[in-house]
mmCIF file of the N, C-alpha and C atoms, coordinates in Angstrom:
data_MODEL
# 
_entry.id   MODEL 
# 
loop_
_atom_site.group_PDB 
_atom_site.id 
_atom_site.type_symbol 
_atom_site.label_atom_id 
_atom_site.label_alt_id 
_atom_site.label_comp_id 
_atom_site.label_asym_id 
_atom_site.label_entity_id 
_atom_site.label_seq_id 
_atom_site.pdbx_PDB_ins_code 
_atom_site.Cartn_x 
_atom_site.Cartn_y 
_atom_site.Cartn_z 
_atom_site.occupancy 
_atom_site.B_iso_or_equiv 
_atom_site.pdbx_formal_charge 
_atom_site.auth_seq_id 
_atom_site.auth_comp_id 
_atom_site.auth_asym_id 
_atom_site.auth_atom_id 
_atom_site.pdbx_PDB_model_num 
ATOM 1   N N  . UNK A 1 1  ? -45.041 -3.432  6.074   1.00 0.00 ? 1  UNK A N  1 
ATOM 2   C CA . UNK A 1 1  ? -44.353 -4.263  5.116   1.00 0.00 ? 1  UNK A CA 1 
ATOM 3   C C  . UNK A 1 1  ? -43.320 -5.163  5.792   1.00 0.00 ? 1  UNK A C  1 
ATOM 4   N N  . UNK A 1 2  ? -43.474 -5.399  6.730   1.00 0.00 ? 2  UNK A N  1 
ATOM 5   C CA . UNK A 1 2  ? -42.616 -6.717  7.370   1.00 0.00 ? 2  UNK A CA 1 
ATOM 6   C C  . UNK A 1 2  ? -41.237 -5.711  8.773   1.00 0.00 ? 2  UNK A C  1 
ATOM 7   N N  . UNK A 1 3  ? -41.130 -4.210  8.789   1.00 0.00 ? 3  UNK A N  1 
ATOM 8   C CA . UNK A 1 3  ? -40.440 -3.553  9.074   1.00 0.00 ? 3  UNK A CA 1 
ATOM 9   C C  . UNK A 1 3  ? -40.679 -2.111  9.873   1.00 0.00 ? 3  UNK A C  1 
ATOM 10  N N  . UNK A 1 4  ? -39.961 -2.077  10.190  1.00 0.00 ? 4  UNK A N  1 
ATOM 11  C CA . UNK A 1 4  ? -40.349 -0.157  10.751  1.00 0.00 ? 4  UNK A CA 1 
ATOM 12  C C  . UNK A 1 4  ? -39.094 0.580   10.492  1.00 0.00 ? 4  UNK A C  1 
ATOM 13  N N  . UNK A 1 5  ? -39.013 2.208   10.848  1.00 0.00 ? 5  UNK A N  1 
ATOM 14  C CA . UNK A 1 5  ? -38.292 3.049   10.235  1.00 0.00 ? 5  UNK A CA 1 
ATOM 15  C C  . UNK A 1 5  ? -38.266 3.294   12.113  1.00 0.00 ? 5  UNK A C  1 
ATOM 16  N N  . UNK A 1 6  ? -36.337 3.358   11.964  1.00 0.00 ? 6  UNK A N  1 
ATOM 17  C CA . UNK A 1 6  ? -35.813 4.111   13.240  1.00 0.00 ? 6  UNK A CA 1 
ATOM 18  C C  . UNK A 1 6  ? -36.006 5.308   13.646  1.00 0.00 ? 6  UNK A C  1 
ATOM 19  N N  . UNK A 1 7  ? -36.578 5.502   14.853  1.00 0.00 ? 7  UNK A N  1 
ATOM 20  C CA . UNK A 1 7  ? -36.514 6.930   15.016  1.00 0.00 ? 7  UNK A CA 1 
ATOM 21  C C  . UNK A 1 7  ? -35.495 7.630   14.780  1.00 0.00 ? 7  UNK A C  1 
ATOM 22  N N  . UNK A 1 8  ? -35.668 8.834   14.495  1.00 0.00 ? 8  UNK A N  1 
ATOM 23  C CA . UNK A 1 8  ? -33.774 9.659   14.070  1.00 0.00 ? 8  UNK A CA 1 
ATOM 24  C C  . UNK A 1 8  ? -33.992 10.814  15.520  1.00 0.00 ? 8  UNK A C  1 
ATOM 25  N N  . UNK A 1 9  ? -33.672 9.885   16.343  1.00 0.00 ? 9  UNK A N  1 
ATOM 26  C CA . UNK A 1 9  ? -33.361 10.078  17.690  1.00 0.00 ? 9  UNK A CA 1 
ATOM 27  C C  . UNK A 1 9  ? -31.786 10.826  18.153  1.00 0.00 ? 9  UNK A C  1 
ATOM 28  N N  . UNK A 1 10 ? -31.018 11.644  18.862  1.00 0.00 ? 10 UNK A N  1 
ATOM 29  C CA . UNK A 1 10 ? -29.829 12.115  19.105  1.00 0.00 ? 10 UNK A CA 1 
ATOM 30  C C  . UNK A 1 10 ? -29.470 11.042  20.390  1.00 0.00 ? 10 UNK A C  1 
ATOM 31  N N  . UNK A 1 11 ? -28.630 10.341  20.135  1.00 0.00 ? 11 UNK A N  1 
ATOM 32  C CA . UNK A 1 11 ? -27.417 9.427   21.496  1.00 0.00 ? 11 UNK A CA 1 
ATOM 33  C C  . UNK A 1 11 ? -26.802 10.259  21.121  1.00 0.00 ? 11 UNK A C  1 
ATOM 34  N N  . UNK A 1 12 ? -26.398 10.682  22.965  1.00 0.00 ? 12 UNK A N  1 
ATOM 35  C CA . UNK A 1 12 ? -24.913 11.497  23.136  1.00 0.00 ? 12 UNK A CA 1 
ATOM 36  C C  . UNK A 1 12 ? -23.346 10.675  22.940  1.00 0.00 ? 12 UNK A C  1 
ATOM 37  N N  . UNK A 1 13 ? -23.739 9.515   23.504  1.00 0.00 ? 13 UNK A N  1 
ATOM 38  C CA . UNK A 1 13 ? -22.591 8.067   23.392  1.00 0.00 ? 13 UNK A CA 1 
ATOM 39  C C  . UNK A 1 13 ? -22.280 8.059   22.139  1.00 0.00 ? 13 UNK A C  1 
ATOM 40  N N  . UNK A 1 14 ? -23.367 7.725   21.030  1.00 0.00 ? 14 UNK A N  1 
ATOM 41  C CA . UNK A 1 14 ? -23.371 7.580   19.984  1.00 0.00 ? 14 UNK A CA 1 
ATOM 42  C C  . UNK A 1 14 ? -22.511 8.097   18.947  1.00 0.00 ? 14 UNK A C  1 
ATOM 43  N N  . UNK A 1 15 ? -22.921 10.053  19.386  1.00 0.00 ? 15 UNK A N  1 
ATOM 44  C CA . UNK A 1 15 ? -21.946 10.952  18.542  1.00 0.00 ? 15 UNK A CA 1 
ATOM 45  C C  . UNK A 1 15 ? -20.499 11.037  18.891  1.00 0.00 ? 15 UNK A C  1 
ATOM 46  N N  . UNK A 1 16 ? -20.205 10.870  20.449  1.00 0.00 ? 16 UNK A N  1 
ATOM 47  C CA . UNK A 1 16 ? -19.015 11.043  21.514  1.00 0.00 ? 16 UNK A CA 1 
ATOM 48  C C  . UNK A 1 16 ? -18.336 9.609   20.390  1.00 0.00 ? 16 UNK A C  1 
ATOM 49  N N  . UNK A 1 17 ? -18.711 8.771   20.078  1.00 0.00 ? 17 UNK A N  1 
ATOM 50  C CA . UNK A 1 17 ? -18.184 7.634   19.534  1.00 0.00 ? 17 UNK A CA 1 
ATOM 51  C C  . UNK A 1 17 ? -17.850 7.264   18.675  1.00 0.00 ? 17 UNK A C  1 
ATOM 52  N N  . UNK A 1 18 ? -18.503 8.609   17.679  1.00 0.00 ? 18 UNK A N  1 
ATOM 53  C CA . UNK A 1 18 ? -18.519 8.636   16.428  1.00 0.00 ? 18 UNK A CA 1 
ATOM 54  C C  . UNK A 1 18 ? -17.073 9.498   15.788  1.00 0.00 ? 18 UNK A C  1 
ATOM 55  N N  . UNK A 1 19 ? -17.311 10.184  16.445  1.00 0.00 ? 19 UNK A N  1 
ATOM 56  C CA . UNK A 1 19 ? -16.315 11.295  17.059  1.00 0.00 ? 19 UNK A CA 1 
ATOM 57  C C  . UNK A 1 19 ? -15.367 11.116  17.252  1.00 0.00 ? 19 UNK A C  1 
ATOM 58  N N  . UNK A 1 20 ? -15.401 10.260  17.751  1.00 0.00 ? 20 UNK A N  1 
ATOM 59  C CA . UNK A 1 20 ? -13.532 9.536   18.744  1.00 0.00 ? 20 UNK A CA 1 
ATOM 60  C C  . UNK A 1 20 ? -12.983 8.954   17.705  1.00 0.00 ? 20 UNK A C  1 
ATOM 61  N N  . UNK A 1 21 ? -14.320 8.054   16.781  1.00 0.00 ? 21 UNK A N  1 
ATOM 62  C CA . UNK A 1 21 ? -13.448 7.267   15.768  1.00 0.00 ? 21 UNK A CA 1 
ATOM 63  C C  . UNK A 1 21 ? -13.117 8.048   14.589  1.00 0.00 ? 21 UNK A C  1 
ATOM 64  N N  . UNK A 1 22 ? -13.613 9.148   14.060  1.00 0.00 ? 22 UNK A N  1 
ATOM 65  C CA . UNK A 1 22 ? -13.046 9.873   13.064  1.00 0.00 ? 22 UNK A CA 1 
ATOM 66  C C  . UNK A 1 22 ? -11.656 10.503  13.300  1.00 0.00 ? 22 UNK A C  1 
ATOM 67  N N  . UNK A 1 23 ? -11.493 10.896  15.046  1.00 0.00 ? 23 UNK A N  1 
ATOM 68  C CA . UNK A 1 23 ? -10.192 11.389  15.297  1.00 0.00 ? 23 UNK A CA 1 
ATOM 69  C C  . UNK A 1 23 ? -9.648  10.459  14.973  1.00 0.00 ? 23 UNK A C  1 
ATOM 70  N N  . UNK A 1 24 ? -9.601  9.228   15.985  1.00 0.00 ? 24 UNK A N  1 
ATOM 71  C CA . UNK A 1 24 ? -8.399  8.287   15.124  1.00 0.00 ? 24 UNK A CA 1 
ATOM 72  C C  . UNK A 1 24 ? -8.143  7.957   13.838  1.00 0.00 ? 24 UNK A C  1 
ATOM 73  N N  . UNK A 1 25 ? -9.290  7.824   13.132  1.00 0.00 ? 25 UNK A N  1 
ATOM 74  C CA . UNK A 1 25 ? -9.125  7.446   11.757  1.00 0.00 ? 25 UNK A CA 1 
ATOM 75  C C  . UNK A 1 25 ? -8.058  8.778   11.194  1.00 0.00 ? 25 UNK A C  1 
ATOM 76  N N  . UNK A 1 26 ? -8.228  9.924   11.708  1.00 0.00 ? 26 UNK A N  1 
ATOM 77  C CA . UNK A 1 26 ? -7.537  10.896  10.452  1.00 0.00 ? 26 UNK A CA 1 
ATOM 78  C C  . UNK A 1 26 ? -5.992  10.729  11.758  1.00 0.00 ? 26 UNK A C  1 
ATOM 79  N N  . UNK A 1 27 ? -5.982  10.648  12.598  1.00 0.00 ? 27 UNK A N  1 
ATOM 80  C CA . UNK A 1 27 ? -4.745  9.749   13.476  1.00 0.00 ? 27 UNK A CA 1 
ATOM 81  C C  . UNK A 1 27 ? -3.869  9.115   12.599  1.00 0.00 ? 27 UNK A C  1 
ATOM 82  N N  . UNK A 1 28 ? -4.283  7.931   12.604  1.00 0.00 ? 28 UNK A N  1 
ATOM 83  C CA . UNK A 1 28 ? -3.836  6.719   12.062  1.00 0.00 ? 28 UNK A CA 1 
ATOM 84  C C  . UNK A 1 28 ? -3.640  7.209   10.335  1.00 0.00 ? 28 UNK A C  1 
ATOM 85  N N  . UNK A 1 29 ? -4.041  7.852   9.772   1.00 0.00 ? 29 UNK A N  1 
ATOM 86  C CA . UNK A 1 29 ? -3.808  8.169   8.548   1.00 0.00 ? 29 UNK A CA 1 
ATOM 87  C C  . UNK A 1 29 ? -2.658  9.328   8.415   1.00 0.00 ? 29 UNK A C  1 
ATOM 88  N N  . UNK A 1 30 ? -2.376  10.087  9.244   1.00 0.00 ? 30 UNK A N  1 
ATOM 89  C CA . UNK A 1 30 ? -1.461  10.837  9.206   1.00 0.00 ? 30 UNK A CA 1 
ATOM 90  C C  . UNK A 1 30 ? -0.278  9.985   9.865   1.00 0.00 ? 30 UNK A C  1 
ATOM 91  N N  . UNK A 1 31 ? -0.126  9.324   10.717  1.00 0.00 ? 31 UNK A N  1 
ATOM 92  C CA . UNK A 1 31 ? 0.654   8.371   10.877  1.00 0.00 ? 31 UNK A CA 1 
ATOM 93  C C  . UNK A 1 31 ? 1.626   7.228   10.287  1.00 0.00 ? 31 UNK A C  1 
ATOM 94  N N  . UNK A 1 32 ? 0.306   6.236   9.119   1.00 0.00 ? 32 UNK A N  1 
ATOM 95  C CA . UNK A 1 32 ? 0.716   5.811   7.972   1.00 0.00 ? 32 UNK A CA 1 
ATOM 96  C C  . UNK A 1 32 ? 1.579   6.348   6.925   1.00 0.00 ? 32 UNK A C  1 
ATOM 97  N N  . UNK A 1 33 ? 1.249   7.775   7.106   1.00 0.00 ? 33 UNK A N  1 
ATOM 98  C CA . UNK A 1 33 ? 1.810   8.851   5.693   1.00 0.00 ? 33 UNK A CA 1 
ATOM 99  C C  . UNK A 1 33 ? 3.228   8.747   5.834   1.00 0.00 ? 33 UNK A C  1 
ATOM 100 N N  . UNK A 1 34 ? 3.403   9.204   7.166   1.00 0.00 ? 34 UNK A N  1 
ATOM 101 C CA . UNK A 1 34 ? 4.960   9.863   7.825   1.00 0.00 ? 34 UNK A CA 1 
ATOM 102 C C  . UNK A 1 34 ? 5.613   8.065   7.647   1.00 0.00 ? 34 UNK A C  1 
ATOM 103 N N  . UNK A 1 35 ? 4.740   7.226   7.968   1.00 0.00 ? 35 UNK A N  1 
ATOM 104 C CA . UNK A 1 35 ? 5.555   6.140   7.962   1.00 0.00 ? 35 UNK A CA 1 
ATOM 105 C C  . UNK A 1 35 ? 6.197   5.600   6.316   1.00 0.00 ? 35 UNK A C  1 
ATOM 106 N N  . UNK A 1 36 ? 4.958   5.542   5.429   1.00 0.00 ? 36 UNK A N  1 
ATOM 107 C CA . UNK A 1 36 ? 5.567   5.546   4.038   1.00 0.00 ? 36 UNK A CA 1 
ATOM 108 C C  . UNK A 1 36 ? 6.682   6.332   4.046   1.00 0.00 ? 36 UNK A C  1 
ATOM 109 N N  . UNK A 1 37 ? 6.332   7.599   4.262   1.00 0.00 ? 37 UNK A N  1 
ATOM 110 C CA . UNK A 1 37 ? 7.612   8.675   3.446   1.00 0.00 ? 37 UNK A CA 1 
ATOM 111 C C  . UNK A 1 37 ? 8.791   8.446   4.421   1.00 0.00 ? 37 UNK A C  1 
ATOM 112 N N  . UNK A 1 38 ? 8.813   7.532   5.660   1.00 0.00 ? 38 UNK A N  1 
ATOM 113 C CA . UNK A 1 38 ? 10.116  7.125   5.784   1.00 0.00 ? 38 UNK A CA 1 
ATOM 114 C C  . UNK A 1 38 ? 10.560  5.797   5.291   1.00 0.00 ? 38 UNK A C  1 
ATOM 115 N N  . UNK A 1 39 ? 9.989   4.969   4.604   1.00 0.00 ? 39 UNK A N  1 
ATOM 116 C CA . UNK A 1 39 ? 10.205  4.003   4.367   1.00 0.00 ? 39 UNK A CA 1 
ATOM 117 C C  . UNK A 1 39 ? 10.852  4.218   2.996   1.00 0.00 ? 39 UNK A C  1 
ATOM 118 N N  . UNK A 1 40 ? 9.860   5.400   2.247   1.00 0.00 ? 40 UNK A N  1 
ATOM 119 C CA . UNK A 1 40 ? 10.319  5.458   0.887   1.00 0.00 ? 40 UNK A CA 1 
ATOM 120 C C  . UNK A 1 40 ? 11.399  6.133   0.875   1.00 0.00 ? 40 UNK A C  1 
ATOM 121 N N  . UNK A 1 41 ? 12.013  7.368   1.666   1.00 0.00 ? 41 UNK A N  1 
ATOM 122 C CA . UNK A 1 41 ? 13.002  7.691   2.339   1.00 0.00 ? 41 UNK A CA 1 
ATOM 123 C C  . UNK A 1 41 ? 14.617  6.669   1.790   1.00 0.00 ? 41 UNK A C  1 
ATOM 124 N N  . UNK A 1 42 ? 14.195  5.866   3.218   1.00 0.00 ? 42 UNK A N  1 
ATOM 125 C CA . UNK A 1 42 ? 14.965  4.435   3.558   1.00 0.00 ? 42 UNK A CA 1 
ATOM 126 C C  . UNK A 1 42 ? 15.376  3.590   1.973   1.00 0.00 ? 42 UNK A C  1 
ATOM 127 N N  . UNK A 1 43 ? 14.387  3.086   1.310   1.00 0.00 ? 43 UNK A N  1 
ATOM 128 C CA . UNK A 1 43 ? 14.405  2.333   -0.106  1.00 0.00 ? 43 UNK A CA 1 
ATOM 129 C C  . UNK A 1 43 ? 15.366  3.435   -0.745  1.00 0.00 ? 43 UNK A C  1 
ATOM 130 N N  . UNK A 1 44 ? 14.897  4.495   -0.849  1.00 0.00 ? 44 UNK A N  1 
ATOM 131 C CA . UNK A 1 44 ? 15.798  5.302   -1.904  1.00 0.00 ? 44 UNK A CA 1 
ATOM 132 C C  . UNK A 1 44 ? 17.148  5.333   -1.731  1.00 0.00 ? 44 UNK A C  1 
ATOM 133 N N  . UNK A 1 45 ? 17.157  5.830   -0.429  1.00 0.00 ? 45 UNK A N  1 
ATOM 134 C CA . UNK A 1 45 ? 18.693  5.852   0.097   1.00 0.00 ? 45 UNK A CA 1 
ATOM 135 C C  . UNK A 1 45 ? 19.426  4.639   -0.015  1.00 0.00 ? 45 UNK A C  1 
ATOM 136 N N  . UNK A 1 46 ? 19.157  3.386   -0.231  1.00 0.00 ? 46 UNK A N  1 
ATOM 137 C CA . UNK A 1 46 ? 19.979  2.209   -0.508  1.00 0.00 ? 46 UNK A CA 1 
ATOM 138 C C  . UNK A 1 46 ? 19.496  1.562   -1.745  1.00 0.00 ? 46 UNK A C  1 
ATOM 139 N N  . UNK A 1 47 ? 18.736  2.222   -2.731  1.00 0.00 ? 47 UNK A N  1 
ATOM 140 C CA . UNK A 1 47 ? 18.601  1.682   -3.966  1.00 0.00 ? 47 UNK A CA 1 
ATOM 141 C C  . UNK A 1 47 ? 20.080  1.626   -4.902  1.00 0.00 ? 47 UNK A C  1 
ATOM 142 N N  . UNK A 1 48 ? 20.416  1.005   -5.471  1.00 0.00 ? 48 UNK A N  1 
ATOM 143 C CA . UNK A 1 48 ? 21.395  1.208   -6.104  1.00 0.00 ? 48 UNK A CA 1 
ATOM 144 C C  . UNK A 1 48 ? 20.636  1.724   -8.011  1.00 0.00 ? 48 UNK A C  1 
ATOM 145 N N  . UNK A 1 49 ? 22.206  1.838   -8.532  1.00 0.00 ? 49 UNK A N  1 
ATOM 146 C CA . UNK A 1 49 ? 21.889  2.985   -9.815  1.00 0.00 ? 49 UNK A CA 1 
ATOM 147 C C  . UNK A 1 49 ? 21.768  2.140   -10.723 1.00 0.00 ? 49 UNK A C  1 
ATOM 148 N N  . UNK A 1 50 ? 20.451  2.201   -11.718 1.00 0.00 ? 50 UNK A N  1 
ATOM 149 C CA . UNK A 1 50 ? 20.522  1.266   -12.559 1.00 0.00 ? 50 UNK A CA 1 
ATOM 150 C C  . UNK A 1 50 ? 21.700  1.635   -14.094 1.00 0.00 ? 50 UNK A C  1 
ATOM 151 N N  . UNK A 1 51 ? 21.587  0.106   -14.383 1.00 0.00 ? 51 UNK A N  1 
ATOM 152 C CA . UNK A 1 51 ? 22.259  0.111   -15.828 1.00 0.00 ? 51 UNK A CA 1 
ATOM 153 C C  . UNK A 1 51 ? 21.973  0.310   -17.072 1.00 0.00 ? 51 UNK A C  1 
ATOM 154 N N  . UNK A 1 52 ? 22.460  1.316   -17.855 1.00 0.00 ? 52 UNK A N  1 
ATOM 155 C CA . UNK A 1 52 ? 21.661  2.017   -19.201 1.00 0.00 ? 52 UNK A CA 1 
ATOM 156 C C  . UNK A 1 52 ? 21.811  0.907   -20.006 1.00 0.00 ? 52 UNK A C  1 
ATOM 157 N N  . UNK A 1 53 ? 21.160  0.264   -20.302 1.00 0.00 ? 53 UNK A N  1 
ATOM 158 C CA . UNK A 1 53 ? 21.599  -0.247  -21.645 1.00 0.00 ? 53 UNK A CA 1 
ATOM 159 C C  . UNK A 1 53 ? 20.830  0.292   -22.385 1.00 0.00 ? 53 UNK A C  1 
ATOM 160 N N  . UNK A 1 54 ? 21.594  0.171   -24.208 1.00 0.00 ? 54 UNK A N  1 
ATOM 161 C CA . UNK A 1 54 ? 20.881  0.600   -25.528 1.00 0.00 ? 54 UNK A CA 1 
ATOM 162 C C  . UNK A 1 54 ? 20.508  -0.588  -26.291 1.00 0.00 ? 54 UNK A C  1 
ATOM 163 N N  . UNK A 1 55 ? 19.970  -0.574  -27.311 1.00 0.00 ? 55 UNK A N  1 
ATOM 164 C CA . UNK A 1 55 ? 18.955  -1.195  -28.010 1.00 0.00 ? 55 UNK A CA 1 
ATOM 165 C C  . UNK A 1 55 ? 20.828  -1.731  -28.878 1.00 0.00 ? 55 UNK A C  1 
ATOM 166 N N  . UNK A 1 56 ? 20.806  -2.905  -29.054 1.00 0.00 ? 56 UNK A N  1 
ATOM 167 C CA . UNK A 1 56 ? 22.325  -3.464  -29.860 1.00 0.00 ? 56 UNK A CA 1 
ATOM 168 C C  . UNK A 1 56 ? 23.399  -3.562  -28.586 1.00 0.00 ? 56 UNK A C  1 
ATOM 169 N N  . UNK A 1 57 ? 23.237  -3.457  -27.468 1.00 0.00 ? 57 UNK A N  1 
ATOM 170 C CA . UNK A 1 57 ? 24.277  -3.635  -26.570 1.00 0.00 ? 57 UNK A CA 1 
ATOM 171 C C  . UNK A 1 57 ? 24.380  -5.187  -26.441 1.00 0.00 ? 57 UNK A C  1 
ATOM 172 N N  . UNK A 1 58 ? 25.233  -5.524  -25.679 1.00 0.00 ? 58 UNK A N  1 
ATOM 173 C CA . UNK A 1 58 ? 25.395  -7.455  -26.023 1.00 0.00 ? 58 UNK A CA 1 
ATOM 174 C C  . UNK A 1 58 ? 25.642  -7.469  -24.631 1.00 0.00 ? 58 UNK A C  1 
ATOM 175 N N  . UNK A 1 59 ? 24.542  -8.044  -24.153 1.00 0.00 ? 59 UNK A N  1 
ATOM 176 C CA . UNK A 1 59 ? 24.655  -8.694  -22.563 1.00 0.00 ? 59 UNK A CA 1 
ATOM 177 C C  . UNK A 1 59 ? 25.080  -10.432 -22.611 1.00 0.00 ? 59 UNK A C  1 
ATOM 178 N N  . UNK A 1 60 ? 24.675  -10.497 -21.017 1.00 0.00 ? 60 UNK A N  1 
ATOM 179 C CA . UNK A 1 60 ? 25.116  -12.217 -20.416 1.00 0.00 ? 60 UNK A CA 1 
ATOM 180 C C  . UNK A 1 60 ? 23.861  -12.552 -20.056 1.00 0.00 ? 60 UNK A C  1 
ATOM 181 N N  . UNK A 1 61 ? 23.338  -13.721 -19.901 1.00 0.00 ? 61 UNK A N  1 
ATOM 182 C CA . UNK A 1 61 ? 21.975  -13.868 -19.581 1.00 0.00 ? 61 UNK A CA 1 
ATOM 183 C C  . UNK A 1 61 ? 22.468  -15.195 -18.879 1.00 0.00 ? 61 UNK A C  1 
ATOM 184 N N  . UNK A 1 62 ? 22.190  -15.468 -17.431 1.00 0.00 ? 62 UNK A N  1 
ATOM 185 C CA . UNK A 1 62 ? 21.841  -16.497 -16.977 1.00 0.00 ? 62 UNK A CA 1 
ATOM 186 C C  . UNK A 1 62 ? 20.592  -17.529 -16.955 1.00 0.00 ? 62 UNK A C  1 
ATOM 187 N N  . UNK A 1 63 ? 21.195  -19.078 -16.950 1.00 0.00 ? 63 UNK A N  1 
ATOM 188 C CA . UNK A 1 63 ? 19.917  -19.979 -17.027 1.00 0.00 ? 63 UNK A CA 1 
ATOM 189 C C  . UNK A 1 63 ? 19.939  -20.730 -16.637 1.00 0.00 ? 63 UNK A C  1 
ATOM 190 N N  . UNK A 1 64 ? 20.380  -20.393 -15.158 1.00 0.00 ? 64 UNK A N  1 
ATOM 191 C CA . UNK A 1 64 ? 20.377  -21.673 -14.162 1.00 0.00 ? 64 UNK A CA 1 
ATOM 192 C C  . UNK A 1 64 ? 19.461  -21.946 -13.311 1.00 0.00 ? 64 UNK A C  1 
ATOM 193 N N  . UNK A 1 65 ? 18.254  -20.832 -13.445 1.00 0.00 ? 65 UNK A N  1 
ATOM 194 C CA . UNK A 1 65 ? 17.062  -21.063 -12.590 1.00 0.00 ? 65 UNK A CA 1 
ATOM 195 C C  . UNK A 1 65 ? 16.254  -21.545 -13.723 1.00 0.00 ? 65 UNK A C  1 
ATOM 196 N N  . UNK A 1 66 ? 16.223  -21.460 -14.623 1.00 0.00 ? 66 UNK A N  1 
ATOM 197 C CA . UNK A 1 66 ? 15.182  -21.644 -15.898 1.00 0.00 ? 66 UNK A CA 1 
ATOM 198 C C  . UNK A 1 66 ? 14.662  -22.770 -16.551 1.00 0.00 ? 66 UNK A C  1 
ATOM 199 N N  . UNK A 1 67 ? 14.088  -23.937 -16.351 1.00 0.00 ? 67 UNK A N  1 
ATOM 200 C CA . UNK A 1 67 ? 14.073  -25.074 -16.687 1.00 0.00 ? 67 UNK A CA 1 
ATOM 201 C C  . UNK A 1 67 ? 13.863  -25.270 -18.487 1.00 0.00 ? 67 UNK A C  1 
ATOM 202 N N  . UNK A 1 68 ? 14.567  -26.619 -19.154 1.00 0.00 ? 68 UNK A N  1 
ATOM 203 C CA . UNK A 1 68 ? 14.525  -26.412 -20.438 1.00 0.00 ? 68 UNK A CA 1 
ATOM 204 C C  . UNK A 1 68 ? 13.838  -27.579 -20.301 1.00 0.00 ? 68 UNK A C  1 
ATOM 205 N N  . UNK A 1 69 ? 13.059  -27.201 -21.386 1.00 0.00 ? 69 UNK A N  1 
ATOM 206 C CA . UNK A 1 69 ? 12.199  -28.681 -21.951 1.00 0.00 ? 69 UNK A CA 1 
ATOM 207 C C  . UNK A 1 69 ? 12.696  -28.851 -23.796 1.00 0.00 ? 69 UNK A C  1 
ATOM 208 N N  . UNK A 1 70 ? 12.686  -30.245 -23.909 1.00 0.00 ? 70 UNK A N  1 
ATOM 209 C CA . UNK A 1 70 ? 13.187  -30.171 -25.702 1.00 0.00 ? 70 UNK A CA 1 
ATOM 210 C C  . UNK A 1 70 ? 12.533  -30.717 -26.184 1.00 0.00 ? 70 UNK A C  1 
ATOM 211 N N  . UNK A 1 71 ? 12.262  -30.094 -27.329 1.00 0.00 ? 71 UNK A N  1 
ATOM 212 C CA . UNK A 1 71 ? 11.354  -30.115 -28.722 1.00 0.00 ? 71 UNK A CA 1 
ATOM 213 C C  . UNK A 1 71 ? 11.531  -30.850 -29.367 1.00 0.00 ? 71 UNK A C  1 
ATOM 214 N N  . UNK A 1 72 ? 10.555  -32.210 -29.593 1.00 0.00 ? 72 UNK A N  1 
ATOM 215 C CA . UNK A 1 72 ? 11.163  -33.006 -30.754 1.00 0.00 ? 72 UNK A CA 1 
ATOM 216 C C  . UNK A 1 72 ? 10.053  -32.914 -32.052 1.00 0.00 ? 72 UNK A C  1 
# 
């Protein structure tokens, strides 16, 4: 049909390679981890505390970034 089927042959290179890259992969993933959880660490420790407001509290609202357009 236009094709052939690979032999399912054993390379020693092949598996040795295969091999190497799964170590790194679970490497590099345990690596990433420790790096988030210091980052998220880091963020927390200088997050500041938010502000409660309730539903009827009377804030300030700035609108100096906000462009107005008018309605005629």
């Amino acid at each position: 049909m236009g094709f052939e089927l690979r032999k399912k042959e054993k390379f020693e290179g092949a598996e040795k390679f295969a091999k190497r890259i799964k170590e790194v992969h679970e490497e590099a993933k345990v690596v990433l981890s420790k790096a988030q959880e210091d980052m998220r660490r880091y963020a927390d420790k200088h997050r500041l505390e938010t502000v409660g407001y309730k539903v009827g509290d009377l804030v300030l609202l700035s609108t100096k970034d906000h462009k107005w357009q008018m309605v005629r």
